[in-house]
C-alpha positions in Angstrom: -18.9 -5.2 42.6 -15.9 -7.6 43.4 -13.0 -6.9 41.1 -9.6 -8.9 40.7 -7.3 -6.3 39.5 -3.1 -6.7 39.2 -1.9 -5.6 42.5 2.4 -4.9 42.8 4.8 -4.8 45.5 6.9 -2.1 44.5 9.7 -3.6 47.3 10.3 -6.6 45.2 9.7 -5.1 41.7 13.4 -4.2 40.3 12.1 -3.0 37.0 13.1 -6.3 34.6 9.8 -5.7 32.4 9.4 -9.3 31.6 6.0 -8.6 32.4 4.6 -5.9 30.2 4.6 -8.5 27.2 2.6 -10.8 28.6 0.4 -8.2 29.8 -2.1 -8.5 26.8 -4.5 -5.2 27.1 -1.1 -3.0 28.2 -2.2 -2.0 31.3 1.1 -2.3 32.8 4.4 0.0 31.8 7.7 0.2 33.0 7.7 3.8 35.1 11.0 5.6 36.8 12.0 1.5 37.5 9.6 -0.2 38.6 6.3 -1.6 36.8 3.2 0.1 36.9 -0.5 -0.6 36.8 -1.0 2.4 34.3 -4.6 1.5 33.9 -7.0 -0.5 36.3 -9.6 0.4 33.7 -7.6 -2.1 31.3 -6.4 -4.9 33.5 -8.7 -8.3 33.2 -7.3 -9.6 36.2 -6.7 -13.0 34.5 -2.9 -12.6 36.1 -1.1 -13.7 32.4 1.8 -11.3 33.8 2.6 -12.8 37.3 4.2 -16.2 35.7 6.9 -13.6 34.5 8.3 -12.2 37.5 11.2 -13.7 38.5 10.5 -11.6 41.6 7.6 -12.8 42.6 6.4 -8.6 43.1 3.2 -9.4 41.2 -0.2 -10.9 42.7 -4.1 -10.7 42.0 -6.1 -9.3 45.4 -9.8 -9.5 44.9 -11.5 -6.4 46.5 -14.9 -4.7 46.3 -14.5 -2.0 43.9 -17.5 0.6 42.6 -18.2 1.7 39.0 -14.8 3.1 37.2 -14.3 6.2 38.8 -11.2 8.1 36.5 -11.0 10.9 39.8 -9.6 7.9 42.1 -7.8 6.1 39.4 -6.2 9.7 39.1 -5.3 10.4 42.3 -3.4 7.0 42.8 -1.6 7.8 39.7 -0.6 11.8 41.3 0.8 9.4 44.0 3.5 7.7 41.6 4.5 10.8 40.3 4.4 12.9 36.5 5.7 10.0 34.6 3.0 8.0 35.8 0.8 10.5 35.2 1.9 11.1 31.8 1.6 7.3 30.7 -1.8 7.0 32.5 -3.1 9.9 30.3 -1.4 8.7 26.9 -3.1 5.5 27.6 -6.7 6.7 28.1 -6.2 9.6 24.8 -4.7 5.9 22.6 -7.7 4.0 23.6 -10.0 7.0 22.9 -11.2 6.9 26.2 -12.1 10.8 25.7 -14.5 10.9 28.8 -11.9 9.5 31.4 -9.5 11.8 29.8 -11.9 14.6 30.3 -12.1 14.0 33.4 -8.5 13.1 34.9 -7.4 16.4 33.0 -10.2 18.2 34.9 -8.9 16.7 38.2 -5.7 17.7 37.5 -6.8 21.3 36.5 -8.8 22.0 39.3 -6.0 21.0 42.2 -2.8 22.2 40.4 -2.0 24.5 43.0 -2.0 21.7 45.7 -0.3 19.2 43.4 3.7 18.7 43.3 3.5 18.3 40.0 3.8 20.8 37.0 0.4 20.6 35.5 1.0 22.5 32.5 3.4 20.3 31.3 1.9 17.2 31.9 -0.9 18.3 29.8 2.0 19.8 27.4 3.3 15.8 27.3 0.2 14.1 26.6 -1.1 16.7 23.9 2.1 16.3 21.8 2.2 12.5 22.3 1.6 10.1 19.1 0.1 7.0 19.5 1.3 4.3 21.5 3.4 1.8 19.5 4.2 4.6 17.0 7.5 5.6 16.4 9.0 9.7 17.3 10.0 10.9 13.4 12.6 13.6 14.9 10.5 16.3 13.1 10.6 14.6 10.0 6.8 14.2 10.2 5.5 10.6 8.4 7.7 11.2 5.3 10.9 11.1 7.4 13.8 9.5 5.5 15.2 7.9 8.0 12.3 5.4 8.2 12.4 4.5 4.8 12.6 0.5 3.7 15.7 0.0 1.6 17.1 -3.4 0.5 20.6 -2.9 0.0 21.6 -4.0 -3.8 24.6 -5.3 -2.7 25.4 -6.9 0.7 26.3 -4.0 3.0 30.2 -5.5 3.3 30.5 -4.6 -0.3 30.2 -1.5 -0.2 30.9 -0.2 3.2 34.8 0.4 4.2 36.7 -2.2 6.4 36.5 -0.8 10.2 40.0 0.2 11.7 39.6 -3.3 13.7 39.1 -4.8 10.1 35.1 -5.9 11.0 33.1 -5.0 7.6 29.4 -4.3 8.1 27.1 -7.1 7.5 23.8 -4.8 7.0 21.4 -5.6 4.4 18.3 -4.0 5.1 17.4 -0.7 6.8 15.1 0.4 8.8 15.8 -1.6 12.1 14.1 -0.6 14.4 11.3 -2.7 15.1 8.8 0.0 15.6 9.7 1.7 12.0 10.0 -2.1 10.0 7.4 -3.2 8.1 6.9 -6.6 7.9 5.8 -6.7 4.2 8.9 -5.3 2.9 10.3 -7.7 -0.1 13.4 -8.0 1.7 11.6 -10.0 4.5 9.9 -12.7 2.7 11.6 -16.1 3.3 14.5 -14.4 5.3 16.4 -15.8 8.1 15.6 -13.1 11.0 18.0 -11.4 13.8 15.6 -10.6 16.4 18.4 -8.7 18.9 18.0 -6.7 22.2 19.7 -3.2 21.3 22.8 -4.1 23.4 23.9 -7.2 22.3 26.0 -5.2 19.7 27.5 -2.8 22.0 28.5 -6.0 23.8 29.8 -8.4 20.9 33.1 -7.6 19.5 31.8 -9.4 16.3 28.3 -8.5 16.1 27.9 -8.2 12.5 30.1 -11.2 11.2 28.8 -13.8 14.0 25.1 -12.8 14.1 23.5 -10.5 11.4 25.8 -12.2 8.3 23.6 -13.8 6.2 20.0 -12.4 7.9 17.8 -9.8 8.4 18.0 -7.5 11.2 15.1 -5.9 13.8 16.3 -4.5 17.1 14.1 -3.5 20.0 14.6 -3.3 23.8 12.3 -5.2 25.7 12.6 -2.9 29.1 12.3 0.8 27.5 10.5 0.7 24.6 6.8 1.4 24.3 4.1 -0.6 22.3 5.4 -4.0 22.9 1.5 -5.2 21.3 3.1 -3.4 18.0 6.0 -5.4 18.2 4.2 -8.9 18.5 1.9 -7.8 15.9 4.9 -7.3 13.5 6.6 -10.4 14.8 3.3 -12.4 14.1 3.1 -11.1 10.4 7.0 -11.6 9.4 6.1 -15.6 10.4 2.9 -15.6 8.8 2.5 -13.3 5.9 6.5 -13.0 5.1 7.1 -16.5 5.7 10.7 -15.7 7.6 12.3 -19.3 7.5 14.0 -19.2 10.7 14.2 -16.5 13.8 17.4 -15.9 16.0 16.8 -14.6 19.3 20.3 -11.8 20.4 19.7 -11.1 24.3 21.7 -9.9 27.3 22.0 -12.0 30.3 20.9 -9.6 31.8 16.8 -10.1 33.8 15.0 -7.3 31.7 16.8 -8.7 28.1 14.7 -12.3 28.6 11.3 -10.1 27.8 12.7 -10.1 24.3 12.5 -14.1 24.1 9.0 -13.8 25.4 7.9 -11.6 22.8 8.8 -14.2 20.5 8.0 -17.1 22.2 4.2 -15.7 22.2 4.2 -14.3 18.5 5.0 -18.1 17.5 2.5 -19.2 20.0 -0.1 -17.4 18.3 1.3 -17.5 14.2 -0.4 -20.0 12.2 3.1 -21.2 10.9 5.6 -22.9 12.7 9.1 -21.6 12.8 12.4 -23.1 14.3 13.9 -20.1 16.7 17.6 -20.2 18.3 17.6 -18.0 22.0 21.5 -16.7 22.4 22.4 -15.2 25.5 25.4 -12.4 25.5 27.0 -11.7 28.7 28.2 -8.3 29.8 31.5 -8.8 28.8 30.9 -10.3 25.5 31.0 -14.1 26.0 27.5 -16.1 24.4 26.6 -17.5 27.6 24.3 -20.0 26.1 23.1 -20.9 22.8 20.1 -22.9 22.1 17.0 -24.1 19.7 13.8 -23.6 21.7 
């Protein structure tokens, strides 16, 4: 059969990840720098990626292609190396594609002495691996503290002690992370949102007085973190079941940051509501590069 599968020239990849959101079925991951087709099995071919590249590294190629056969799809991925192993197999055991995982752990089992790869641990990897798009609890297990939803009583620059630069925290929500929110949380409904890239606040000298002041915060980082589809499911529900009144978008200027903006752009794409959402760009140094209503 003739198959049009996501095809990537690693040469002109430099690892951005502004297109594993806008990969819809997840088939792509960023792997040791570069992005990777993790899953052929996955990809529709419909190229909703390649618009994304600033690079111009992605393309469809159409090519005759047999039945799914997991033992090649494994050997291309022994190729790439054990992180691409490892994602390959995460992403077959979160889709509950038990048979293909059968099988690539059989492949994998049968030619470890001829592999440069350390089998064992792979396997090790993939075993103790939760779900994608669910957050490590550091051994807490699912009733980890840490993870907790508490609305601060009092604004957080109430309580907490002035900095020795004399910033006061502007907090007044935690969790953060945007893999351990949850979008029904009271706190939420009808809140003006901080949507910001996890560096912007290593960046800012004031962070906290000139962007989370008066909203609530989720961070994420659009290049390294997995389960992006999480993330625009949360997004989705904070615009249409918490009714957030307006979004701010925190980035880096940096190529990799702008996948942040696209998560967002699509969860108001798709959300039944309309919301107005501010993009602000922080350079390296600091500066706000741009600011602007999209």
């Amino acid at each position: 059969m003739i198959r049009e599968i996501v095809k990537i020239d690693e040469d002109l990849c430099n690892g951005c990840g502004l297109c594993i959101p806008n990969c819809h079925e997840g088939a792509l991951q960023i792997i040791d720098g570069k992005a990777r087709l993790i899953s052929e099995l996955m990809c529709d071919g419909l190229g909703a990626c390649l618009g994304h590249c600033p690079e111009g590294a992605l393309e469809i190629e159409k090519r005759e292609a047999d039945e799914y056969d997991e033992t090649v799809v494994i050997q291309q991925m022994v190729a790439k190396g054990a992180n691409t192993v490892i994602a390959h197999l995460k992403h077959l055991k979160d889709h509950n594609e038990t048979g293909f995982l059968k099988e690539a752990v059989g492949y994998l089992r049968a030619h470890q002495n001829e592999l440069e790869l350390d089998v064992p641990a792979i396997l090790a990897a993939v075993h103790n691996s939760q779900p994608e798009g669910q957050a490590q609890s550091g051994g807490c297990g699912g009733g980890c503290p840490g993870s907790a939803p508490v609305s601060f009583d009092k604004p957080a620059f109430m309580m907490a002690p002035q900095t020795a630069s004399g910033g006061q925290s502007q907090l007044q929500q935690w969790p953060v992370q945007m893999h351990l929110i949850n979008p029904a949380a009271s706190y939420f409904n009808g809140a003006d949102l901080l949507v910001a890239a996890d560096c912007t606040a290593f960046a800012h000298g004031d962070f906290h007085g000139s962007f989370i002041k008066g909203k609530k915060l989720v961070i994420a980082c659009p290049k390294l973190d997995d389960g992006k589809s999480i993330y625009l499911e949360k997004l989705i529900r904070l615009i249409d079941e918490s009714k957030v009144n307006t979004i701010t978008v925190a980035m880096m200027e940096v190529p990799c940051c702008g996948g942040l903006g696209q998560l967002v752009q699509m969860a108001t794409e798709r959300a039944s509501r309309k919301v107005p959402v501010k993009e602000i760009v922080i350079g390296i140094r600091g500066e706000i590069v741009s600011e602007d209503w999209v």
